[in-house]
C-alpha positions as CSV (number, residue, x, y, z in Angstrom):
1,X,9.7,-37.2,-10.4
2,X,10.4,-40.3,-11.9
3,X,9.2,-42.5,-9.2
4,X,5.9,-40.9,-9.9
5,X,6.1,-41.8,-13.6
6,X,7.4,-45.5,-12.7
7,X,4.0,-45.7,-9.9
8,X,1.9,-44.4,-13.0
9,X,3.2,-46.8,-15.5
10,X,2.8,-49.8,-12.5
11,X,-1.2,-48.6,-11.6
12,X,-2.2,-48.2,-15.3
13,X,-0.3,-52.1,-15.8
14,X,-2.0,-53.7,-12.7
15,X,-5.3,-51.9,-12.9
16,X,-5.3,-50.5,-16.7
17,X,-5.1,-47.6,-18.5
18,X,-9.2,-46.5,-18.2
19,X,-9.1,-46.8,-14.5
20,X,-5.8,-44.8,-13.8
21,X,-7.5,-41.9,-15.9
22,X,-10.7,-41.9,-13.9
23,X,-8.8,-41.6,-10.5
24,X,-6.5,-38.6,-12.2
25,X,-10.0,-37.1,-13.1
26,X,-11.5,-37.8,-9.8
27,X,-8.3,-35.9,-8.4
28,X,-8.0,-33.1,-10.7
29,X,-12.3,-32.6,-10.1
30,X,-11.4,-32.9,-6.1
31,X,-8.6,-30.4,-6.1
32,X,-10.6,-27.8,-8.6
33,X,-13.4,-28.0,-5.9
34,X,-11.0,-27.6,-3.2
35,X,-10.3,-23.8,-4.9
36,X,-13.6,-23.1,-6.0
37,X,-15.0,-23.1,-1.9
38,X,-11.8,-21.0,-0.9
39,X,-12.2,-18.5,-3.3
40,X,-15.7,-18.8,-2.6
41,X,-15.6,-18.6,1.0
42,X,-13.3,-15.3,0.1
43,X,-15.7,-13.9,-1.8
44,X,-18.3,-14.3,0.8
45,X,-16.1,-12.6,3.6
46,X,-15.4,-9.3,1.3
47,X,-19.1,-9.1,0.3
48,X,-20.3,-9.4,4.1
49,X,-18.0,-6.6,4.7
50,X,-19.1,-4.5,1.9
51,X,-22.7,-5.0,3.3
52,X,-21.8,-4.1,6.7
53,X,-20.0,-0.5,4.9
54,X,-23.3,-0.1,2.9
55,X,-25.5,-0.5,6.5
56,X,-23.5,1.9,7.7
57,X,-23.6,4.5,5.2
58,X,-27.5,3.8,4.9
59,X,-27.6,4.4,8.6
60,X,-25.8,7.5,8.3
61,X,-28.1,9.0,5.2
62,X,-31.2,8.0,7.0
63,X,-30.0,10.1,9.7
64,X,-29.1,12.8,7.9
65,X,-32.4,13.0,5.7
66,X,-34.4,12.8,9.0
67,X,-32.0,15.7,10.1
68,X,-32.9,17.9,6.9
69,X,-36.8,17.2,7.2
70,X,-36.6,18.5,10.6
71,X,-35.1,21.3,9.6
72,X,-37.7,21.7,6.8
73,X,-40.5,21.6,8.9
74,X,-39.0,24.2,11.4
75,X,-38.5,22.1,14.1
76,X,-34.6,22.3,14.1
77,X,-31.3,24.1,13.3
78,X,-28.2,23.0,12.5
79,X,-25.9,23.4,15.0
């Protein structure tokens, strides 16, 4: 750890003290949007699966009403 601080204290001396901070910044941004598009892409992949649930459980109640008017109309029993 304290080579780091010694490489700090040489980059702020050789290229100064504004710069070092804008290339920590530019870091800390990078990194931050490095996480944001994992737990994005996370996000994404449990909402397609919830989607592909509701389909299915659409599906199914479409069925099942289509079932029900059928059986409203006369045409058929339940078996």
């Amino acid at each position: 750890m304290e080579s780091f601080f010694q490489e700090v204290i040489q980059a702020i001396s050789t290229v100064g003290f504004p710069a070092v901070c804008c290339i920590c910044m530019l870091y800390m941004m990078f990194k931050n949007q490095e996480r944001e598009d994992q737990r994005f892409s996370e996000l994404q992949e449990s909402d397609n699966q919830r989607l592909l649930t509701l389909q299915e459980v659409i599906k199914d109640n479409t069925a099942a009403i289509n079932e029900m008017i059928g059986i409203l109309k006369g045409g058929n029993t339940l078996d």
